[in-house]
C-alpha distance (Angstrom), angle and dihedral (degrees) to the residues before:
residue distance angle dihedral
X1 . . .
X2 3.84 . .
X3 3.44 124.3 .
X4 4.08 119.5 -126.8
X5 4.47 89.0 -155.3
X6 3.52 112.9 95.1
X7 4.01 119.8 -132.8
X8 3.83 123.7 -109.9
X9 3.83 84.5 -111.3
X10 3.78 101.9 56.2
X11 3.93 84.9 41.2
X12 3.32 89.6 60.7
X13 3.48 100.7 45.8
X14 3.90 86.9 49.1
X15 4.12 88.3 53.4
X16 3.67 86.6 49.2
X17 3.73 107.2 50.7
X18 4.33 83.5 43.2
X19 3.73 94.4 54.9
X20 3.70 113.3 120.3
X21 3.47 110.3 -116.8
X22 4.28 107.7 169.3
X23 3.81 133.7 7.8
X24 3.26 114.3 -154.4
X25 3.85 123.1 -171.4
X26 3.97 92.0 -55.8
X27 3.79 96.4 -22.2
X28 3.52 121.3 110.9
X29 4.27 103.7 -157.1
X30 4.43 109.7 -169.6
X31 3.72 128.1 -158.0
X32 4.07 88.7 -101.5
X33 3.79 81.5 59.9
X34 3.94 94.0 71.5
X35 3.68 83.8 41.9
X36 3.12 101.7 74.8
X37 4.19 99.8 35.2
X38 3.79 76.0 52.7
X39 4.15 89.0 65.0
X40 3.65 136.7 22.1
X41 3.27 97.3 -75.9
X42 3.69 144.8 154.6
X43 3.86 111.8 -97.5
X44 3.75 122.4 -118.3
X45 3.74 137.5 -146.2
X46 3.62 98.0 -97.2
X47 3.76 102.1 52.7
X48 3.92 86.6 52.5
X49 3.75 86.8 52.2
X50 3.83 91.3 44.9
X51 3.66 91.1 52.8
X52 3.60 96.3 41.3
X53 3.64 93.1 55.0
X54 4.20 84.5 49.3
X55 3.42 92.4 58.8
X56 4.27 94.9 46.2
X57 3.42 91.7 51.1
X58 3.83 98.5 41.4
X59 3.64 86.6 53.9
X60 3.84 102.7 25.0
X61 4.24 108.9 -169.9
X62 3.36 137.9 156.6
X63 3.77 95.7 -131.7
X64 3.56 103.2 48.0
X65 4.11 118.7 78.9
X66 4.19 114.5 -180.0
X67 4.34 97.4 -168.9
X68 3.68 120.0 -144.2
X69 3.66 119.0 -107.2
X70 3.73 86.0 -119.0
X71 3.88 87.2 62.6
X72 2.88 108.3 41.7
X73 3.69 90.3 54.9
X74 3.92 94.7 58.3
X75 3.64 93.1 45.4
X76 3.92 87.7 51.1
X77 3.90 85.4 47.9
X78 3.74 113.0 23.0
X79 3.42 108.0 127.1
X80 3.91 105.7 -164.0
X81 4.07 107.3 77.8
X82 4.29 90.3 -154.6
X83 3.87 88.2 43.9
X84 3.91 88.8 57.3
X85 3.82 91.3 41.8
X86 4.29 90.3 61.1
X87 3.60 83.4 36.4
X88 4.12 99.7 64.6
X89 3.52 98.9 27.5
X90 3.79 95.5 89.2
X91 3.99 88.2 49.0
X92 3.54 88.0 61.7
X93 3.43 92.1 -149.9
X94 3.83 96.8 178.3
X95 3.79 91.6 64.4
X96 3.80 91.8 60.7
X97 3.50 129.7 104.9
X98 3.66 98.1 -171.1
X99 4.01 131.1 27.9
X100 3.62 130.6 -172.7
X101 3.89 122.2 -174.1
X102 4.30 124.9 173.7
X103 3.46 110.8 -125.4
X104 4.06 116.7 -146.9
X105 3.89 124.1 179.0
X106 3.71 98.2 -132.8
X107 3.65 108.8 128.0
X108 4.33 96.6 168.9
X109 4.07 92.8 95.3
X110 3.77 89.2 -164.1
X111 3.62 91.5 62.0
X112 3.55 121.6 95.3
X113 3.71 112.0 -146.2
X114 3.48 100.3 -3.0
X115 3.92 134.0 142.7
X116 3.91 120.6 80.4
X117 3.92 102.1 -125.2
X118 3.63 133.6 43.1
X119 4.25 122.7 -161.9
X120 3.84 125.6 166.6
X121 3.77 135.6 -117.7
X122 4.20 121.0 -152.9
X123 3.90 128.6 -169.4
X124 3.84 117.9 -151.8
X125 3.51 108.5 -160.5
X126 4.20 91.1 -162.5
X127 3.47 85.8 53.2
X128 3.62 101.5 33.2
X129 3.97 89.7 -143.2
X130 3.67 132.0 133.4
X131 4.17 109.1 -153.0
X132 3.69 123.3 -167.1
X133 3.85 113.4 -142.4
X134 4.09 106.6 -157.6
X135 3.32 117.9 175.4
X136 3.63 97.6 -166.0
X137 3.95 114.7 49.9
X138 3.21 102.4 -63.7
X139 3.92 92.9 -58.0
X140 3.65 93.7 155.6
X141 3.45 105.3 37.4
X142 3.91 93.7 114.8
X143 4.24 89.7 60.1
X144 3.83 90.5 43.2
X145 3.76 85.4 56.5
X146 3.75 96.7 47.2
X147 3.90 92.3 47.3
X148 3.35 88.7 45.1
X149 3.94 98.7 58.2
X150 4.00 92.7 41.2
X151 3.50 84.9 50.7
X152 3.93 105.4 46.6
X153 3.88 101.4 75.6
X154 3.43 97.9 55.6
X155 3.72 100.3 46.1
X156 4.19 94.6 78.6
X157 3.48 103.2 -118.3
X158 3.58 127.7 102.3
X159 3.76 115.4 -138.8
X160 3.68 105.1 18.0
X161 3.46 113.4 172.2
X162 3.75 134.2 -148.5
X163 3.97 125.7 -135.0
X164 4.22 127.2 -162.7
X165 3.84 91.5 -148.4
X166 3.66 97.6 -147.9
X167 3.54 97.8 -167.1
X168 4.02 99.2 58.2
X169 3.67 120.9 141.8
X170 3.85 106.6 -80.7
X171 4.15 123.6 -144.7
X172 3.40 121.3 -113.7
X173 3.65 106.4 -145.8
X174 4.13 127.0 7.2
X175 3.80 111.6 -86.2
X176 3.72 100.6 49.6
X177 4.00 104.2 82.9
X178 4.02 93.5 99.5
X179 3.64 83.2 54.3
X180 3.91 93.5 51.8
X181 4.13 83.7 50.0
X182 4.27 89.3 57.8
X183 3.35 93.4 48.7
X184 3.37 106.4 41.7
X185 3.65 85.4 53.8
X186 3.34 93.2 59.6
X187 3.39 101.2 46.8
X188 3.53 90.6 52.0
X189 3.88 92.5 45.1
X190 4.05 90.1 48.4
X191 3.94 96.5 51.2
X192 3.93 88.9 40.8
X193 4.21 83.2 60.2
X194 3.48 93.6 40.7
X195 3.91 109.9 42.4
X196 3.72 132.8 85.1
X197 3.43 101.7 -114.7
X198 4.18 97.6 -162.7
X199 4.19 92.2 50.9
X200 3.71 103.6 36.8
X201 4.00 120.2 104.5
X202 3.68 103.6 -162.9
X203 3.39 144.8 37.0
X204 4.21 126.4 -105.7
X205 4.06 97.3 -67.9
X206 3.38 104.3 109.9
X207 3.78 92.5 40.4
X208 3.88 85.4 52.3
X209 3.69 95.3 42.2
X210 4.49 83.5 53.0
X211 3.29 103.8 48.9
X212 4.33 104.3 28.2
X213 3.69 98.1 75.2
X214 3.93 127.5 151.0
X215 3.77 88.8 -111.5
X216 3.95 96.5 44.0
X217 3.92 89.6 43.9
X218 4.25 88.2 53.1
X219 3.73 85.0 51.5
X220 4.34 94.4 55.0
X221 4.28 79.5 60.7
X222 3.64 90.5 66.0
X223 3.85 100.7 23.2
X224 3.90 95.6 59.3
X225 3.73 93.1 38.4
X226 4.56 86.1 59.9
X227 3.63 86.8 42.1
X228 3.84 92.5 57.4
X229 3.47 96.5 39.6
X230 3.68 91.8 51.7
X231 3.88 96.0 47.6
X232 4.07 73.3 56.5
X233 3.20 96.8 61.5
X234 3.81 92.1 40.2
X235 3.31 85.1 65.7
C-alpha cells in the first residue's frame, strides 16, 4: 500500500527547485526556473513574465503595454463583466498604442499553470488590428478569439478587428511555443521602436518573419537563461 507522506529526499528536492533565486521588478524567478531554460523544456508563466518585463523596461514607453500571462488569463476568463471593468481601468488600455498579451490553452481555471501551448495576441492601435501569432497550426486560435472579445471593449476603439495570421513563424519540435511568445515580442517591440509610424504600410510581419527563425528562437533558450543568471550575480 502506498504511502501519501513524502520522504526527506523528495522534500528536499521540492524546497530546492522552489527557492527564490531573482526578483525582478515584480517577478519572482525560482531555482526550477533555470531548470527548465537549462533543458528543452516547456516554458512557464514566470519566465514569460520575466522576459516581458525585460523588454518594458529595456524599452520603457508610454504606449506600449506587454500583459502578464497571469492577466491575460483572467481577462480571457473572468467571468464578472463589472469585476473586469475595475480590473483594466488602471492599465489604461485605451491610451496604448501597442498591446501584447500570451495566449495559453488552459481552460481548467482552478489550475495553476496549466494548458500545453502558449501563442501571443498584439493590438496595433494605427491599425486597429488584433493578430494572433500561433506557432503551431493554429492550435490556439479558439483562446485568441476568446481573449480577444473580452478584451475589445475596453481597448478604445470601435471596430477593432481580429486577424489569424496564417503565415506566423511555426515551431520546429514540441516544447518551444513559450519561446516563439519571447521572441515574437521582441520583434514586435524592436520594429515598434524603430519604424516610422506616419510612412510605413504594414504592420510588424516581415520584421517578425526576419528575425523569429528556428535557429534565432533556440538561441532566446540560452540567451535569457545568461541574462538571468547575470542579473543574479548583479545582485
Amino acid at each position: 500500500m502506498g504511502s501519501s507522506f513524502l520522504t526527506p529526499s523528495i522534500c528536499m528536492e521540492r524546497s530546492v527547485a522552489d527557492e527564490k533565486i531573482l526578483s525582478y521588478n515584480d517577478v519572482v524567478l525560482r531555482r526550477s526556473d533555470l531548470d527548465i531554460l537549462s533543458g528543452p523544456y516547456f516554458i512557464n508563466d514566470r519566465i514569460i513574465e520575466f522576459y516581458f518585463s525585460y523588454l518594458s523596461s529595456s524599452n520603457p514607453s508610454e504606449d506600449v503595454l506587454l500583459i502578464a500571462p497571469s492577466i491575460a488569463f483572467w481577462i480571457s476568463n473572468c467571468p464578472d463583466t463589472e469585476s473586469l471593468t475595475d480590473f483594466l481601468g488602471p492599465l489604461k488600455l485605451q491610451d496604448k498604442k501597442l498591446v501584447i498579451f500570451p495566449v495559453n490553452n488552459n481552460d481548467d481555471v482552478s489550475l495553476a499553470e496549466g494548458g500545453s501551448h502558449w501563442s501571443l495576441l498584439a493590438y496595433e492601435r494605427n491599425a486597429n488590428v488584433f493578430v494572433h501569432h500561433d506557432s503551431y497550426s493554429g492550435m490556439n486560435k479558439r483562446h485568441a478569439l476568446q481573449l480577444y472579445k473580452a478584451v475589445v471593449g475596453f481597448i478604445g476603439a470601435a471596430h477593432a478587428k481580429h486577424m489569424e495570421l496564417a503565415n506566423s513563424p511555426q515551431q520546429v519540435n514540441g516544447c518551444d511555443c513559450g519561446l516563439y511568445v519571447t521572441a515574437i515580442a521582441r520583434a514586435i517591440c524592436y520594429w515598434n521602436e524603430n519604424s516610422d509610424h506616419k510612412d510605413r504600410d504594414g504592420l510588424w510581419f516581415s520584421a517578425v518573419n526576419e528575425q523569429v527563425t528556428p535557429s534565432a528562437v533556440g538561441a532566446m533558450r540560452n540567451e535569457i537563461l545568461l541574462m538571468l543568471r547575470s542579473l543574479m550575480e548583479s545582485k
